[in-house]
Every structure is written in structure tokens, then in C-alpha cells.
N, C-alpha and C positions, 0 to 999 in steps of 0.2 A: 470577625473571624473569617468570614465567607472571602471577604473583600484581599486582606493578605494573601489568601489561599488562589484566589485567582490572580492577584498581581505577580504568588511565588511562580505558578505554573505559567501565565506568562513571561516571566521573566526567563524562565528552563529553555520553553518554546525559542527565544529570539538569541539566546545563547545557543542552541542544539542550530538552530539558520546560520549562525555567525560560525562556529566552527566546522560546519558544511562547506561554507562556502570555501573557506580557507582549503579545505583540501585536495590532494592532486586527481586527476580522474584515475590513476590506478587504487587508491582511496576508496574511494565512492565505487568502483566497480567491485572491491574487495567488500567491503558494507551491504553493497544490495547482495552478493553471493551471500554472506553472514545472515543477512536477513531474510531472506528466500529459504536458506538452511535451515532455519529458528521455525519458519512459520510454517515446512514443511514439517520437522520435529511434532511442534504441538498443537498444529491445525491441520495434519493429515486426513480427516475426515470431511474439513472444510475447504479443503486445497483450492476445487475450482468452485467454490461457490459465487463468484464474480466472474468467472470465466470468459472466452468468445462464445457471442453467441452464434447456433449452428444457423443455415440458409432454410428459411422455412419454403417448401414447395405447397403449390395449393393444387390436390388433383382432383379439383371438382371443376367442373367446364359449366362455367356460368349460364353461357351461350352460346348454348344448344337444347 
């Protein structure tokens, strides 16, 4: 059972890369806008939890 079950979900995987690739880049810009919209939707709380991180300043003066 295990074994099907990872060969289906591979199989989705290398089909969802094959019709990727097939697509135009206004496509793929329209998808990442869809998916950026999805994930703000229902990860709103989680938004940047991956984010940039900020420039850490150290204001302690070692040496002195």
C-alpha cells in the first residue's frame, strides 16, 4: 500500500513539473499571483514566517 501511494504521489509530482514547464511565463506569473493569493487567504497569520531577514546591529563595543 505504502509503495503505490508513493509511486501515485510521484507520479502527480513529475506530471505537476511536466505541465510547468509546458507553460507560457504569463502562465507561471498568473499561478505564482494565484498562489501568493491562496497563501495569503489561509496563512495570513503565517504570512512571513519565512521572511527577509532584518540587518542585526551589535551595540556593544567589544574593544574598549
Amino acid at each position: 500500500m505504502q509503495k503505490k501511494l508513493l509511486g501515485l504521489i510521484l507520479a502527480a509530482a513529475a506530471y505537476g513539473i511536466y505541465r510547468y514547464t509546458k507553460m507560457t511565463p504569463e502562465q507561471k506569473a498568473e499561478l505564482k499571483r494565484r498562489g501568493g493569493d491562496f497563501l495569503d487567504k489561509n496563512l495570513g497569520s503565517f504570512n512571513n514566517l519565512f521572511g527577509e531577514r532584518s540587518a542585526v546591529t551589535d551595540t556593544t563595543n567589544k574593544f574598549s
